[in-house]
C-alpha positions as CSV (number, residue, x, y, z in Angstrom):
1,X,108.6,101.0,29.1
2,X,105.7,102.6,30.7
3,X,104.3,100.8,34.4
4,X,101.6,99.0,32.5
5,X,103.5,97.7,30.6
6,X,106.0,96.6,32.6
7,X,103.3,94.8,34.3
8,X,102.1,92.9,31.1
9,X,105.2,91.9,29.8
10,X,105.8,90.6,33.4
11,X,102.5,88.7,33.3
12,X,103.5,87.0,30.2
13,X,106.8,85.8,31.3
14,X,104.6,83.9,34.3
15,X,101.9,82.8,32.2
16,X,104.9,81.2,29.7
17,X,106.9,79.9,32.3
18,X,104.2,78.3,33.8
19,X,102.6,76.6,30.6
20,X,106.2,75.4,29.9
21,X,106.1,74.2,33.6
22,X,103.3,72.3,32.4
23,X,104.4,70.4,29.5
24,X,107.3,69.4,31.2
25,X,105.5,67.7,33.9
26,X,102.7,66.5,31.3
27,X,104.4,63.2,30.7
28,X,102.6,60.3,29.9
29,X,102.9,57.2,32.0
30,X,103.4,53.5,30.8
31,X,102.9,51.4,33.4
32,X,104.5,47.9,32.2
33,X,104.8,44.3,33.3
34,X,108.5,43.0,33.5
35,X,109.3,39.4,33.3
36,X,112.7,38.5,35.5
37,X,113.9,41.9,37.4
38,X,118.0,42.3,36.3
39,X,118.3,40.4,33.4
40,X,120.2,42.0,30.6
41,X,117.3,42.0,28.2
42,X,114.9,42.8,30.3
43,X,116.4,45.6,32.0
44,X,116.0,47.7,28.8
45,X,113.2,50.1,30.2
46,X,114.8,50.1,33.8
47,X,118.4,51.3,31.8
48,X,116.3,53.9,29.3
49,X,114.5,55.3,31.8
50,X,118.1,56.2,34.2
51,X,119.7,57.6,31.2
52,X,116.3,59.7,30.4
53,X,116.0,58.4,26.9
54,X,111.7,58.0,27.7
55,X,111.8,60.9,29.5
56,X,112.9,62.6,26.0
57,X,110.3,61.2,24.3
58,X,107.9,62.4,26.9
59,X,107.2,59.2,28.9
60,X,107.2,58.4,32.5
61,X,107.5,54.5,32.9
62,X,106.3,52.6,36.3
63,X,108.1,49.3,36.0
64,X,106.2,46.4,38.3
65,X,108.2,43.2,38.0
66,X,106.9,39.5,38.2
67,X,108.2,36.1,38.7
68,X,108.1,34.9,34.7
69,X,106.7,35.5,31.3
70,X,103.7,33.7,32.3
71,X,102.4,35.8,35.1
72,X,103.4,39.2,32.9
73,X,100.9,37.7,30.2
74,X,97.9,37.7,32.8
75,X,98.9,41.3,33.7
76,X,98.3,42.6,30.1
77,X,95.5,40.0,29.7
78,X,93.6,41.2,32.7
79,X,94.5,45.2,31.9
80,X,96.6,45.9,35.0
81,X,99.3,47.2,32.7
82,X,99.8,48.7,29.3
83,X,102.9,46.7,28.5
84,X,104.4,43.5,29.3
85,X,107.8,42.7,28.6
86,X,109.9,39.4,27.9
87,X,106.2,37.5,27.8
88,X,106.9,34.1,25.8
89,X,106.0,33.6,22.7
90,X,104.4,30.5,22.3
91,X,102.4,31.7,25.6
92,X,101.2,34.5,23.3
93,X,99.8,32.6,20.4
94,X,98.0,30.3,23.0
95,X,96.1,32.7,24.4
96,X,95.8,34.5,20.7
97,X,94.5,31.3,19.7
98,X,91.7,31.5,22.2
99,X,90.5,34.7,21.5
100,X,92.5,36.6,24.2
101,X,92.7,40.6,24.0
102,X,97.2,40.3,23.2
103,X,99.0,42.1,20.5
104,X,103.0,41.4,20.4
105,X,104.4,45.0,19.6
106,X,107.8,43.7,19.3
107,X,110.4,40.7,19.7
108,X,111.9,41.0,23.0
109,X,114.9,38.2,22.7
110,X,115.6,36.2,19.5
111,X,117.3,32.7,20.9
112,X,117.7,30.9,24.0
113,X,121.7,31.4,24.5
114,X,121.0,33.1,27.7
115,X,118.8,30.4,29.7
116,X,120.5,27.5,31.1
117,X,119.4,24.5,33.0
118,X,122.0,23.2,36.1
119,X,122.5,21.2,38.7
120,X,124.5,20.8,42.0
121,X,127.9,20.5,41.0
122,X,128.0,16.9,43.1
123,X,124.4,15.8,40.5
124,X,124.9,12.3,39.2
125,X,123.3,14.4,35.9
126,X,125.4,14.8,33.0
127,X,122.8,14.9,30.0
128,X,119.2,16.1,28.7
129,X,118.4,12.4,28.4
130,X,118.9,12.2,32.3
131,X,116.1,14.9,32.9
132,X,114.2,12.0,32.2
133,X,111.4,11.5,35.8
134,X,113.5,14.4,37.9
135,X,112.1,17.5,39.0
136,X,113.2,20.2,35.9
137,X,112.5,24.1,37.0
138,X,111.1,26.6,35.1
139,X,109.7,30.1,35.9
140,X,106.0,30.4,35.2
141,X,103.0,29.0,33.0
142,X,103.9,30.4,29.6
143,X,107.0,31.9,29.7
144,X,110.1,31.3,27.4
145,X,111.3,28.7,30.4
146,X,107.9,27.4,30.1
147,X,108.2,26.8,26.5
148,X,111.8,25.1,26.6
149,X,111.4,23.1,29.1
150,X,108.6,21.3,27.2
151,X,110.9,21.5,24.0
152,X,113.3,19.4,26.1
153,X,111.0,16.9,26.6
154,X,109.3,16.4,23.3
155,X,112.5,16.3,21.4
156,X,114.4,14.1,23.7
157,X,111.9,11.9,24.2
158,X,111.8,11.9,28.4
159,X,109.3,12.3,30.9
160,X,110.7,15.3,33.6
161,X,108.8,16.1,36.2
162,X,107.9,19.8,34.9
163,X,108.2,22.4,38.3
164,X,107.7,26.2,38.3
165,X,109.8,27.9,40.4
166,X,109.6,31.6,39.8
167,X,112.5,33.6,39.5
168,X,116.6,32.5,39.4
169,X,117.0,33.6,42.8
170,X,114.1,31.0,44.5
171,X,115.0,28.4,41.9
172,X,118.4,28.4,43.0
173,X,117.8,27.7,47.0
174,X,115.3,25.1,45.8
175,X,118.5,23.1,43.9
176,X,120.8,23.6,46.9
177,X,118.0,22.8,49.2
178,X,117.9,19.4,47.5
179,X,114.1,20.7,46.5
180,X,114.7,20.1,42.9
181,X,116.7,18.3,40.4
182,X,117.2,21.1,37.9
183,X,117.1,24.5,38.1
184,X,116.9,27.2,35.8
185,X,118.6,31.0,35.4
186,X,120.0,33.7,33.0
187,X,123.0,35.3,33.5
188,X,124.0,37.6,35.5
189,X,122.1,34.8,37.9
190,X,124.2,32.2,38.8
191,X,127.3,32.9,37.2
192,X,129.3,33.5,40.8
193,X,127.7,29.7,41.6
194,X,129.6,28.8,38.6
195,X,132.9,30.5,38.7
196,X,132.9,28.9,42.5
197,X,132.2,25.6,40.9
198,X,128.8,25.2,43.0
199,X,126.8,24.2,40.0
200,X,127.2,23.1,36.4
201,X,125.4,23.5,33.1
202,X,123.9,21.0,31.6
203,X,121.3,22.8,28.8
204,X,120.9,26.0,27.2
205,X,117.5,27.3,25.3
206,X,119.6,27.0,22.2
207,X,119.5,23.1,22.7
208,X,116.3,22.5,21.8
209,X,115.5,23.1,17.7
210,X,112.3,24.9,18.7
211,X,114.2,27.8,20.6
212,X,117.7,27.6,18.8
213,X,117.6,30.9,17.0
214,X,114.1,31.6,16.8
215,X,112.5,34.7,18.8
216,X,111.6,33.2,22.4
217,X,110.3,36.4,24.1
218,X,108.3,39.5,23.1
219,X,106.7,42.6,24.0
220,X,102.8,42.4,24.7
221,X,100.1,44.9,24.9
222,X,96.5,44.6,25.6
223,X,94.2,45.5,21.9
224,X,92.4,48.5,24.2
225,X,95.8,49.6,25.0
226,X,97.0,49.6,21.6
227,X,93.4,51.3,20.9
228,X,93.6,53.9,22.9
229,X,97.4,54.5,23.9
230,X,98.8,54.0,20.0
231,X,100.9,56.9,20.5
232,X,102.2,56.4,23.6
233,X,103.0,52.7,22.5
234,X,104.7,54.0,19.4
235,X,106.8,56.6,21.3
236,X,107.8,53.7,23.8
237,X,108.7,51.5,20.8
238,X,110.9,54.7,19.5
239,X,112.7,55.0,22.8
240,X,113.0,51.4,23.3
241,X,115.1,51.4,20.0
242,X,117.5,54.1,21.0
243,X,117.8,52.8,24.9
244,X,119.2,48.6,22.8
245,X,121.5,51.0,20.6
246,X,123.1,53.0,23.8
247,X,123.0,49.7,25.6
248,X,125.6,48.6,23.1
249,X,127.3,52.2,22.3
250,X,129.3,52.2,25.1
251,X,130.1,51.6,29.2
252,X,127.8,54.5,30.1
253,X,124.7,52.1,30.1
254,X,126.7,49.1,31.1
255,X,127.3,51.1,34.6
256,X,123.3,51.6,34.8
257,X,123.0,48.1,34.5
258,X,125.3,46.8,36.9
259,X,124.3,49.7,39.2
260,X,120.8,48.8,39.1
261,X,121.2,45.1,39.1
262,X,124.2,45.5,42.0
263,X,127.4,43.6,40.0
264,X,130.5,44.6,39.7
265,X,131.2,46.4,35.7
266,X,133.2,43.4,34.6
267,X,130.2,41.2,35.4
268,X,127.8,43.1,33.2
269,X,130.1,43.5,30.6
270,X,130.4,39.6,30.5
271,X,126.6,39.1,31.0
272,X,126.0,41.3,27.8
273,X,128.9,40.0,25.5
274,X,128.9,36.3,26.3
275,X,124.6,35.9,26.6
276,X,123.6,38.5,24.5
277,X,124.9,39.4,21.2
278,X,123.2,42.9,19.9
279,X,121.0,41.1,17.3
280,X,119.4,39.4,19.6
281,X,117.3,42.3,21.3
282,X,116.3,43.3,18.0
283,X,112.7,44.5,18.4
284,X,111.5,44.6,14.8
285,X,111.9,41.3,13.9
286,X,110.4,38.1,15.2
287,X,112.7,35.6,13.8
288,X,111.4,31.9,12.9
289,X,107.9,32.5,12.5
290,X,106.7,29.8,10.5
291,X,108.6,27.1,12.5
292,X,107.3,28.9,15.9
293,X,103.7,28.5,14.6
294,X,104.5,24.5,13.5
295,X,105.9,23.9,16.6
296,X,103.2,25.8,18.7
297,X,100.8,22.9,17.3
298,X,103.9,20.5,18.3
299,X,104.5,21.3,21.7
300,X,100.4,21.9,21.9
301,X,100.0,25.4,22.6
302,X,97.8,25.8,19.7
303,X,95.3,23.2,18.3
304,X,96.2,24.0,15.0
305,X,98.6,26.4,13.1
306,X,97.6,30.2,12.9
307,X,96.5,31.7,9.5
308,X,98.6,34.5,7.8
309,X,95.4,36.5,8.5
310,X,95.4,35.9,12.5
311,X,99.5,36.7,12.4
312,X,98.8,39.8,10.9
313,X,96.2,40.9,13.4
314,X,98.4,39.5,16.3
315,X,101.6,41.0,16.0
316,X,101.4,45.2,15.4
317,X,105.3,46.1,15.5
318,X,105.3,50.1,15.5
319,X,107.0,50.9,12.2
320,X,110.4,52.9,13.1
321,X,109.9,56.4,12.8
């Protein structure tokens, strides 16, 4: 090989090796809402992106965490993000129902087995029925908390005085505190305050019929995201899918989890098995529809149920590739 071409070839091998340079630091970048920083289901983009499942489908996530479903909602209302994650559902078809720019791309959590209402372990309360004029926590103005907590009223027939309190972590030194009656959390919250007898349960989400089995949580988008982002939503969707199956698979995720969430193994391990069965992070199926629609009316989110026609234009799962 003569000197020019030696000179050529060497050019090439640059010019390649920087294109592929390139690509590989061509990512695109989600930025997303996330409702309740640690919980198990929520923590599905935080445990994707350490095990580089987005990264493989050529996505760079910045994660910004809030206080509650509620205050994720006005994040994708308002643009700031291009995902929101664990917003509640009947929060969603509220602000659907009043011409708000949402689109659910997928069920987040399918029942409320993971959200539990307690008190001081030394609380005169025993029962739902003694919610009745006390001060009941939950997280923010439409959120899955949000939504329960009314369901506890309106099927049990009491009058709690309805307090949000942001996270698990501010709720609970607002029960201790003697600020509040009732507080609220989600495992792996609370569940040392528990084993050390501090606090007991009194409620679960799945104690209300309008929660019990029924999709409580979903994943949001803005319509000009979904507009002008569809493949970047439909590649998150994809990784999203494989990040729930590894997050079952085996202990490799469960050690991203309780690394990121600082717990020791076993209490991940319990936090996933005992809260959160698999099919309840399901993303492609929003579970209950017709009685979450009936009930939106009930619990009045909604003046009046939405059409077919409107459910088909509000939720846009991604089909799986």
């Amino acid at each position: 090989m003569n000197i020019l071409k030696q000179l050529l070839f060497a050019a090439g091998v640059v010019v390649m090796a920087a294109s592929s340079a390139g690509l590989a630091q061509a990512q695109d970048r989600l930025k997303l809402a996330v409702g309740q920083r640690g919980n198990w289901d929520t923590s599905v983009s935080e445990i994707g992106s350490r095990l580089g499942i987005f990264k493989k489908h050529n996505l760079e996530l910045q994660l910004l965490y809030t206080q509650g479903g509620g205050e994720t909602q006005q994040a994708v209302l308002s643009n700031s993000v291009d995902i929101g994650v664990a917003g509640g559902i009947m929060g969603a078809l509220s602000a659907y129902s009043k011409g708000a720019p949402v689109r659910i791309i997928a069920a987040e959590t399918t029942g409320g087995q993971d959200l539990f209402w307690y008190v001081k372990a030394d609380s005169p309360i025993k029962t739902l029925k003694e919610f009745d004029g006390r001060t009941v926590a939950y997280s923010t103005n439409g959120s899955s908390t949000h939504g329960i907590v009314n369901a506890f009223a309106q099927e049990n027939g009491i009058k709690p005085r309805l307090t949000a309190t942001g996270g698990p972590a501010p709720t609970l030194t607002q029960v201790m505190s003697g600020q509040i009656d009732v507080g609220w959390s989600a495992p792996p919250f609370g569940l040392e305050q528990l084993n050390k007898g501090e606090i007991r349960v009194i409620a679960t989400g799945n104690d209300t019929r309008a929660f019990k089995t029924q999709t409580v949580r979903l994943l949001i988008t803005n319509t000009s995201v979904l507009q002008n982002k569809k493949d970047q939503i439909e590649r998150y969707m994809a990784a999203y899918r494989e990040t729930v199956e590894a997050m079952y698979a085996s202990d490799e995720a469960l050690k991203v989890y309780a690394d990121f969430v600082g717990v020791p193994l076993e209490i991940a391990r319990r936090t996933r098995d005992d809260f959160f069965p698999k099919e309840a992070l399901n993303p492609d199926r929003i579970v209950g529809l017709d009685t979450i629609v009936r009930d939106a009316v009930v619990l009045k989110y909604t003046a009046q149920p939405l059409t077919k026609e409107q459910l088909d234009e509000l939720i846009q799962i991604p089909p799986r590739r």
